[in-house]
C-alpha positions in Angstrom: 146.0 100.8 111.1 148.1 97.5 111.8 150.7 96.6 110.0 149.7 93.9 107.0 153.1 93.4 106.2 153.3 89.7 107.5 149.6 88.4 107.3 146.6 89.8 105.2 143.2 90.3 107.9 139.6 89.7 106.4 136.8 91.4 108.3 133.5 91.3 107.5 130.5 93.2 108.8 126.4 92.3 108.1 124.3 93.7 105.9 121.3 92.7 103.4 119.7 93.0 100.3 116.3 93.3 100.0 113.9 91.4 96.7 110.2 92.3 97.1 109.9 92.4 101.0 111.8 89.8 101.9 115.6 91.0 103.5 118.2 88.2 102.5 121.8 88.4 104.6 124.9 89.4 102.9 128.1 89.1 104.8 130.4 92.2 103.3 133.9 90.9 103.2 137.1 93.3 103.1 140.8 92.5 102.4 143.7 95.0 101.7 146.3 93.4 100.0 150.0 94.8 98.8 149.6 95.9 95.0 148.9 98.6 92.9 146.2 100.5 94.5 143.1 99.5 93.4 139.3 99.4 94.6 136.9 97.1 93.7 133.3 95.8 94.7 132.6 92.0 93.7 129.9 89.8 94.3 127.0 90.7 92.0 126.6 94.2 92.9 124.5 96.8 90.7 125.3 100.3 89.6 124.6 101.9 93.0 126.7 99.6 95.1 129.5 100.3 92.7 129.4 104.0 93.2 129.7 103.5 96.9 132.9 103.3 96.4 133.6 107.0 95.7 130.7 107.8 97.8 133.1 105.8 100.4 136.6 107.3 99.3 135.3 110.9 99.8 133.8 110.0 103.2 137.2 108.4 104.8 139.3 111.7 103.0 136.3 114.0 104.9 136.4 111.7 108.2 140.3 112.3 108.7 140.9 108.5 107.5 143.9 107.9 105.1 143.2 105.7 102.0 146.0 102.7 102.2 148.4 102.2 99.2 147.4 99.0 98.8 144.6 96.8 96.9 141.2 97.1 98.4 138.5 94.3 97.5 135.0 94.2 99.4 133.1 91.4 98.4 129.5 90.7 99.1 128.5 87.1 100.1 126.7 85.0 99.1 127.9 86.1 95.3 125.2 84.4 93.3 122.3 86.8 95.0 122.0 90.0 92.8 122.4 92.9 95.9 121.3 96.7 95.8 120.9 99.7 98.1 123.2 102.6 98.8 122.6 101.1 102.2 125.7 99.4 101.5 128.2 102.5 102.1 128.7 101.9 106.0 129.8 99.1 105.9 132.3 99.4 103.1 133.4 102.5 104.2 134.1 100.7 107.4 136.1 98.0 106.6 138.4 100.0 104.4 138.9 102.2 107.4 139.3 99.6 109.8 142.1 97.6 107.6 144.3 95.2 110.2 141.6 95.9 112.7 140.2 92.7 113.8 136.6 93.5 113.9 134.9 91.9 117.8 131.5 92.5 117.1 130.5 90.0 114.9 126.6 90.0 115.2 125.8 93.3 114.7 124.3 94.6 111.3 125.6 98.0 109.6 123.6 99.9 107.2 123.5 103.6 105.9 124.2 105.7 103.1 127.1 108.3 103.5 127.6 111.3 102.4 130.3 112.6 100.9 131.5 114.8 104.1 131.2 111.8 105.8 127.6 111.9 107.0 125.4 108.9 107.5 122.1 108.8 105.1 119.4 107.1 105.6 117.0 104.8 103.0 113.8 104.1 102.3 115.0 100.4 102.2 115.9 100.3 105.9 112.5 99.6 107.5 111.6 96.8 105.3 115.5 95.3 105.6 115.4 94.9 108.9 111.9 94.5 109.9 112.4 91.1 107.2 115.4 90.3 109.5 113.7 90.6 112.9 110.6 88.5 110.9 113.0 85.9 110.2 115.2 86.3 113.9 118.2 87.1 112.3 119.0 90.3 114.1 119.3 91.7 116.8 121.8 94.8 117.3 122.2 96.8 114.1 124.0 99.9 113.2 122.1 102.4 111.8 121.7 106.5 110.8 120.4 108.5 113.4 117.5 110.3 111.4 116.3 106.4 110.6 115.4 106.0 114.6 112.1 107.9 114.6 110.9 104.9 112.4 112.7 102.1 113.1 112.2 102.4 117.1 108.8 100.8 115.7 110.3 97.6 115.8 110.3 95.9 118.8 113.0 93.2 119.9 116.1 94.6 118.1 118.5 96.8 119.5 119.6 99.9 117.4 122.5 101.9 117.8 121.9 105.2 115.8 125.5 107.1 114.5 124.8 110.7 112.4 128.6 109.8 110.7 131.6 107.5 109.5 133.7 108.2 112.1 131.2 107.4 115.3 130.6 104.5 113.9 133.7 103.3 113.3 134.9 104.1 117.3 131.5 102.3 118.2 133.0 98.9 116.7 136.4 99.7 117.9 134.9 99.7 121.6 135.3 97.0 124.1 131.9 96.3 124.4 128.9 98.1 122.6 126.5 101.0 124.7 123.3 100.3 126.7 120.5 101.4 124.8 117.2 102.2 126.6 113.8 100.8 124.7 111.2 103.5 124.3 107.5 103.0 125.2 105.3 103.5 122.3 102.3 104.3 121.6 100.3 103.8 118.4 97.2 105.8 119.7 95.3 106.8 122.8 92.6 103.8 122.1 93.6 100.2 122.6 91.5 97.4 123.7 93.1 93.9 124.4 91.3 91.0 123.5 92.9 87.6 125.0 95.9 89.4 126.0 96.7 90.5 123.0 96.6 94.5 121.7 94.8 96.3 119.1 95.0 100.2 118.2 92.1 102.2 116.6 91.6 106.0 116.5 88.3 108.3 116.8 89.1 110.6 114.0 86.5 110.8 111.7 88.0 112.9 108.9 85.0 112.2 106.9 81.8 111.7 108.9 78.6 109.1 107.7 76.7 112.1 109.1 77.2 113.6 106.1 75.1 111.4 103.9 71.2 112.3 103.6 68.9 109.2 103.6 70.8 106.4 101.9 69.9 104.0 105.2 69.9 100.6 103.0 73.5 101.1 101.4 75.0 103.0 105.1 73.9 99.8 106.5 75.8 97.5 103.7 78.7 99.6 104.8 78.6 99.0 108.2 78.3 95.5 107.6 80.9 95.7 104.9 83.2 97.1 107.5 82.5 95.2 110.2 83.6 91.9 108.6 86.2 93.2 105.4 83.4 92.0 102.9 83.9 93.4 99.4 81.1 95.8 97.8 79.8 97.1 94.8 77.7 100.0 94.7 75.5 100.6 92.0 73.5 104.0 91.4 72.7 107.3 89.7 76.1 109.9 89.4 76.1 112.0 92.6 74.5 109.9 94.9 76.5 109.4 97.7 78.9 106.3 95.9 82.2 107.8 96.3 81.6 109.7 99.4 80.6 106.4 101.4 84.0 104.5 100.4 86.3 107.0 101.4 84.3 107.6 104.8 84.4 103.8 105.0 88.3 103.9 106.1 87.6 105.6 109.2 85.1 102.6 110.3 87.2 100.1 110.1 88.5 97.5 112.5 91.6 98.0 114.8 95.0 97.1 114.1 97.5 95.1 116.3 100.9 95.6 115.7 102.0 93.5 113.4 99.1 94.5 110.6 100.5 98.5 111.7 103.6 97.5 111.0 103.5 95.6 107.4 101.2 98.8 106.4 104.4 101.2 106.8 106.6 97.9 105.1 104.7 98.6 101.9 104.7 102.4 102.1 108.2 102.7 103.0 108.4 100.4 99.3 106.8 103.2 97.2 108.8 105.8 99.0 105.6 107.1 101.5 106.3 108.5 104.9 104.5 106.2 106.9 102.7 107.8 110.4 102.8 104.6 111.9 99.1 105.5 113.2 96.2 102.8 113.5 94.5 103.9 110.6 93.9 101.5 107.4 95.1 102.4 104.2 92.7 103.5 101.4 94.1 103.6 97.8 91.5 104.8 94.5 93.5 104.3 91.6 92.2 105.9 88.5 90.5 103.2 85.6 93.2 104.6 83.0 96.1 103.8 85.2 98.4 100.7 83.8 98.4 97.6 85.0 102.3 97.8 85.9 100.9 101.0 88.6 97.8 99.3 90.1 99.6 95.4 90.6 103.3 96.5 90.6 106.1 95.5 88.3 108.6 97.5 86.0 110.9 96.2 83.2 113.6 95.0 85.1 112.2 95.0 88.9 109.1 94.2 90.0 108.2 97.2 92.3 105.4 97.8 94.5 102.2 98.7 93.2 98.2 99.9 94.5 96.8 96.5 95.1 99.9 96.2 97.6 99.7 99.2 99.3 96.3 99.0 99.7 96.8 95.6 101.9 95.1 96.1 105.0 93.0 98.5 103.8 90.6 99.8 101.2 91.1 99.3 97.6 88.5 101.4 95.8 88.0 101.2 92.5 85.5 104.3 90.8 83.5 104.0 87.4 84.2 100.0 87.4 83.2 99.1 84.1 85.9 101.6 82.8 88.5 99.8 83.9 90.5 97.4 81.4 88.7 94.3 81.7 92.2 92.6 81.2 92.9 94.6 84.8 89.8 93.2 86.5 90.2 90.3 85.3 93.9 90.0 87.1 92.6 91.4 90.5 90.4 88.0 91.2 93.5 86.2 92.0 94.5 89.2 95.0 91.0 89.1 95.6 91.0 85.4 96.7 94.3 84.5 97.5 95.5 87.5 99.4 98.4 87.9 97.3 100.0 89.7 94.4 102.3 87.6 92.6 104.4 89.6 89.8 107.3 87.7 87.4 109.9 89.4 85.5 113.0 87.4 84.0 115.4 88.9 86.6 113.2 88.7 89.8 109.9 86.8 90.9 108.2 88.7 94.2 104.8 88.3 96.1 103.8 91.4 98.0 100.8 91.0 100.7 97.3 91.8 98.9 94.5 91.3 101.7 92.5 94.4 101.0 89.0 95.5 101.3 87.2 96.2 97.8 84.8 98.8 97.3 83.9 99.2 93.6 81.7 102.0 92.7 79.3 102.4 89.3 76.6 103.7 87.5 73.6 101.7 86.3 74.6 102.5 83.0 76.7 104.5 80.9 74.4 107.7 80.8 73.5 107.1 84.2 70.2 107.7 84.4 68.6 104.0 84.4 67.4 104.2 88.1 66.5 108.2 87.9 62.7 109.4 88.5 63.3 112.5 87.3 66.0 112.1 84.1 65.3 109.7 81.1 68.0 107.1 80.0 69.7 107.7 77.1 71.0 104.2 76.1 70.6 101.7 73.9 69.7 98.3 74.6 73.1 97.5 73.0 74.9 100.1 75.0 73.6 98.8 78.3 74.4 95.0 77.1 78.0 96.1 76.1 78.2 97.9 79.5 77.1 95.1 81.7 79.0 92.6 80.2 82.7 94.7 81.1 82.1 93.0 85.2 83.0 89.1 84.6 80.6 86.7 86.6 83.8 85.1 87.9 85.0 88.9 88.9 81.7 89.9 90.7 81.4 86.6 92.4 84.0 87.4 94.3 82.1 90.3 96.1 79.8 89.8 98.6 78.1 92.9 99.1 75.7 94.4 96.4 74.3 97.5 96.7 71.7 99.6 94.5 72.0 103.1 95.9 68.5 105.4 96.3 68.0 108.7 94.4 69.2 112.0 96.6 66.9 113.2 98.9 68.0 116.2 100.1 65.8 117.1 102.5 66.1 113.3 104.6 68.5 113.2 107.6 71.5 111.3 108.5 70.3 108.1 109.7 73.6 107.3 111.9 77.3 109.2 112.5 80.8 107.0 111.9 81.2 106.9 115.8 78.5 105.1 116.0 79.3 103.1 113.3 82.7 102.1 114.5 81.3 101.6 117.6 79.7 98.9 116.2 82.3 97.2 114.2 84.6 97.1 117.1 82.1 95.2 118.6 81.4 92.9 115.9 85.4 92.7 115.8 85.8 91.7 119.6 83.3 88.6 118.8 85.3 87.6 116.0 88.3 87.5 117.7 86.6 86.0 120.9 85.7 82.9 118.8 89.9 83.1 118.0 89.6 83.7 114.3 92.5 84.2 112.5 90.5 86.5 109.9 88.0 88.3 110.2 84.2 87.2 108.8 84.9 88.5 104.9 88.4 86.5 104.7 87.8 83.4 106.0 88.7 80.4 104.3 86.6 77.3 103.3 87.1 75.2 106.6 86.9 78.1 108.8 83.3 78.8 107.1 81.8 75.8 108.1 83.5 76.3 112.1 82.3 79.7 112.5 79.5 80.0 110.2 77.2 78.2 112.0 72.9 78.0 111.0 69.9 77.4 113.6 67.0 75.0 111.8 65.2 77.6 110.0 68.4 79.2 108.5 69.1 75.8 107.7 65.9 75.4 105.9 66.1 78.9 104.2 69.6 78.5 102.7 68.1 75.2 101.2 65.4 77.1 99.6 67.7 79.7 98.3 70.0 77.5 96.8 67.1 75.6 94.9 65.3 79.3 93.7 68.3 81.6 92.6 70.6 78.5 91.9 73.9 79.7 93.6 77.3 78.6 93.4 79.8 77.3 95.9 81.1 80.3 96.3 77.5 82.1 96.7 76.4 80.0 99.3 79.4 80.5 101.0 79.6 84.7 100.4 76.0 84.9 101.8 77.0 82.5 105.3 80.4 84.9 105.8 77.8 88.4 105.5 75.3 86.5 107.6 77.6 85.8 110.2 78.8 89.2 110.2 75.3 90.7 110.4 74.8 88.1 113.6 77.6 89.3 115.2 76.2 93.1 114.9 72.9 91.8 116.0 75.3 90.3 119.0 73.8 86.4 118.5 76.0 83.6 118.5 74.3 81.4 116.0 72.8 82.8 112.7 69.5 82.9 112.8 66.7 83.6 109.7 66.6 87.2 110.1 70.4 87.4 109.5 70.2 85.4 106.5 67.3 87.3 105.1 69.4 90.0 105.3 72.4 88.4 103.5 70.5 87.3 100.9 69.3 90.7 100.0 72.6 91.4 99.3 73.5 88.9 97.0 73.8 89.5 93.4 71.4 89.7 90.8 70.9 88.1 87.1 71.8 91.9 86.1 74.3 94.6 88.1 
C-alpha cells in the first residue's frame, strides 16, 4: 500500500442497486484517512450492505491483506437512492485493499458477494443488475464471480471477467491492461427460424401431448387458435373434462421466442429466486384461488417483490375454479390484463414489473357441476347459480376473447390432432404475423394496430354489421372478435378476413350467461 502520509487517494469502483427490475448506478467511493480506526458504510445503505463490512474484514484477514490503522469510509453515490445487495462486498472489500492504489480501470463494474475465506459469491440479483445496465448501455466490462458465468454469458454485448476470489480480483485491477475474453456461441435450442433477419427459438418437446385428449375437437381448436395469436380463454364445463389438462398442454404450443422475450423470462425468475434454463419455452404459472393478493401481483410490507402475474409474463397465466377466486383479485388483474403491466405502490418503493401473459381461466357451469351433464342432475339452486355467475365481472370477462363450453367425456372418441401438429400450425400463423411486421402478436394488439392489420372483405363487412346490431357488442367486443378472426385467417393462411373466419370468431364470443 502507498504511503497516505502526504495526500489522502479516493477510488471508486461501479456498482448498482437494483428497485423492481430496473438496475440504477452507484459509484462506491473509498478514502482511508489518519484517525482512530474506524469502518463505516454511508450513503443510504440497508442492513445487508452494512454487514459487508465484516463479511469484508474477514475476507482481506483470509486473502493475506492487512487491515490499515487508519479511518476507513466507503460511501455509495448517489446518497439519496436507498441501495441493497450483498453484491456490494467486492467492491468494498476492494477498495479497502487497494488503499493509495490509484485505481486505472475506471469503466469496469464489480459485483459479488464474498465469503468469509475470501471467496467470491454469487446473487440472484446479478442477472437482472446487469442485464438493466446493458438495457440501458451503461456497461460494458464487469467483474463478476465465476459460478455467475454460466448465466450471465446469456447476455450479449458486455464483456465479463469471472474471479472465484478477493485476491484475483484485486491483481486483475492492479494489471496494466485487463485480459482478452473470448465470446461464446450460444445456443438457445436446436430449432430457430429467422424471419426478416431476425431470430426466434422454439423447442419440440411436448411434455404433455393434445393427443391425450379424447374428442373435445371444438375447445382443441379454441386452443390452437388461442395459441396461435396469445388470445385469453375461458373454459367452461363439467369437472373432469379435459379443462385443466388442455391449459397446461397449451405451453408447449406456443409461439417462439427471440432473445430478448428469453431473456426478460429468466429477469423475472432470477427475481423470485428460480433457476432459470434459459430454454425457449414460455412460462406457465397456476396459482391457487386461496393464494393472497400480495403472492399472485407481488408486493410485501416494505418492498414490493415479484409476484405470479409477473412471472407468468410471456407465458401462461392459468387461473383454476375462477369463480373461487377473491373477486377483489379478479377485479385487479383487468388492469395487467390490458395494459401489460403490474404496477404495485408501497410508501418506500413504487415498481412496474412486465405483465404480458396469456390467460386461461378454467370453471365449472356451476357450483355442483353438473349443469351441462346428461347423465348427473344439478343440484343447485336458482340462487346458487345467480350468486355463482355473478363472481366473473362483465368488465373482467370482456377482457377474454375466447369462450369455450367444453363437451361431456367420451371415452371411447379419438384424438382429433397431436401438439406437433398444433405448433406446427401456430408457427405458421406466427411467421404471418411477423411478416406483416407486427410488434405483437394478433391477441395483444392495440387499437390502431387493429384497424392496420385487422382488415374485412365485403361480406365480413356486412356480417360484423349485423352482429353488432343483434348481440349489441361493445367497443371492445367488436374489436376481440376482429383480433380472433384475424388469427383464425392467418391459420386458414388468407390475407384478408373473410365470412367464414368471422363466423368462427363470433362463435366464440361471450354469451348473456357463462
Amino acid at each position: 500500500m502507498e504511503s497516505l502520509e502526504n495526500e489522502i487517494v479516493v477510488n471508486s469502483l461501479k456498482c448498482a442497486s437494483i428497485e423492481g427490475t430496473q438496475a440504477k448506478p452507484v459509484e462506491v467511493e473509498g478514502s482511508l484517512t489518519k484517525g482512530l480506526p474506524a469502518f463505516s458504510v454511508v450513503g443510504l445503505a440497508s442492513s445487508d450492505i452494512q454487514e459487508a463490512k465484516e463479511r469484508a474484514k474477514s475476507a482481506l484477514i483470509a486473502s493475506g491483506f492487512e487491515l490499515p490503522p487508519l479511518k476507513i469510509t466507503i460511501n455509495l453515490s448517489p446518497s439519496d437512492i436507498k441501495k441493497s445487495g450483498t453484491h456490494f462486498d467486492l467492491s468494498i472489500a476492494i477498495l479497502v485493499a487497494l488503499g493509495g492504489f490509484k485505481i486505472k480501470h475506471k469503466n469496469i463494474y464489480v459485483f459479488g458477494e464474498l465469503g468469509l475465506d475470501g471467496k467470491v459469491k454469487s446473487s440472484s440479483l446479478l442477472f437482472p443488475l446487469i442485464l438493466s445496465l446493458k438495457e440501458q448501455g451503461l456497461i460494458k466490462y464487469a467483474i463478476v464471480p465465476k459460478e455467475a458465468l454460466k448465466s450471465l454469458k446469456f447476455i450479449k454485448n458486455v464483456t465479463f471477467f469471472g474471479v472465484e476470489s478477493l485476491a484475483e480480483a484485486i491483481e486483475l485491477l492492479k494489471s496494466e491492461t485487463l485480459p482478452a475474453v473470448e465470446e461464446e456461441n450460444l445456443n438457445y435450442s436446436t430449432k430457430k427460424i429467422d424471419i426478416k433477419g431476425k431470430a426466434y427459438y422454439y423447442l419440440e418437446e411436448y411434455k404433455e401431448d393434445f393427443s391425450q385428449i379424447k374428442g373435445q375437437e371444438l375447445a382443441v381448436r379454441a386452443a390452437l387458435i388461442s395459441a396461435a395469436g396469445m388470445h385469453n380463454m375461458l373454459l367452461n364445463g363439467n369437472p373432469g373434462s379435459g379443462k385443466s389438462m388442455i391449459a397446461k398442454r397449451l405451453r408447449y404450443i406456443l409461439p417462439p421466442l427471440c432473445e430478448e422475450e428469453i431473456l426478460a423470462i429468466a429477469r423475472h425468475q432470477f427475481l423470485a429466486g428460480i433457476e432459470p434454463d434459459f430454454k425457449p419455452l414460455r412460462p406457465f404459472r397456476s396459482p391457487h384461488h386461496t393464494a393472497t393478493s400480495a403472492a399472485i401481483f407481488g408486493g410485501g410490507s416494505h418492498s414490493a417483490k415479484i409476484g405470479e402475474v409477473a412471472l407468468a409474463s410471456g407465458g401462461i397465466l392459468f387461473f383454476d375454479e375462477l369463480p373461487h377466486f377473491q373477486s377483489k383479485t379478479l377485479e385487479a388483474l383487468r388492469e395487467p390484463m390490458q395494459d401489460k403491466i403490474v404496477n404495485i405502490a408501497r410508501v418506500n418503493s413504487k415498481v412496474s414489473y412486465s405483465a404480458d401473459f396469456l390467460f386461461i381461466g378454467a370453471m365449472n357451469p356451476c357450483p355442483c357441476g353438473n349443469m351441462l351433464s346428461k347423465t348427473k342432475e344439478c343440484r343447485c339452486t336458482d340462487l346458487e347459480l345467480k350468486r355463482y355467475q355473478n363472481r366473473l365481472s362483465d368488465p373482467f370477462l370482456d377482457r377474454i376473447e375466447l369462450f369455450v363450453t367444453m363437451q361431456e367425456v367420451d371415452f371411447n372418441a379419438p384424438a382429433s390432432t397431436n401438439s406437433k401438429t398444433m405448433h406446427s400450425q401456430v408457427i405458421e400463423a406466427f411467421k404471418a404475423q411477423k411478416n406483416r411486421d407486427q410488434i405483437r402478436l394478433n391477441g395483444k394488439l392495440l387499437e390502431d394496430e387493429i384497424e392496420t392489420y385487422c382488415i374485412l372483405n365485403k361480406e365480413a363487412k356486412e356480417l360484423l354489421e349485423q352482429a353488432i346490431v343483434r348481440f349489441g357488442l361493445s367497443y371492445r367486443a367488436i374489436a376481440n372478435i376482429k383480433k380472433v378472426a384475424r388469427t383464425v385467417a392467418d391459420l386458414n393462411q388468407n390475407e384478408i378476413i373473410g365470412k367464414k373466419e368471422l363466423l368462427e370468431a363470433l362463435s366464440y364470443r361471450k354469451r348473456t350467461a357463462i
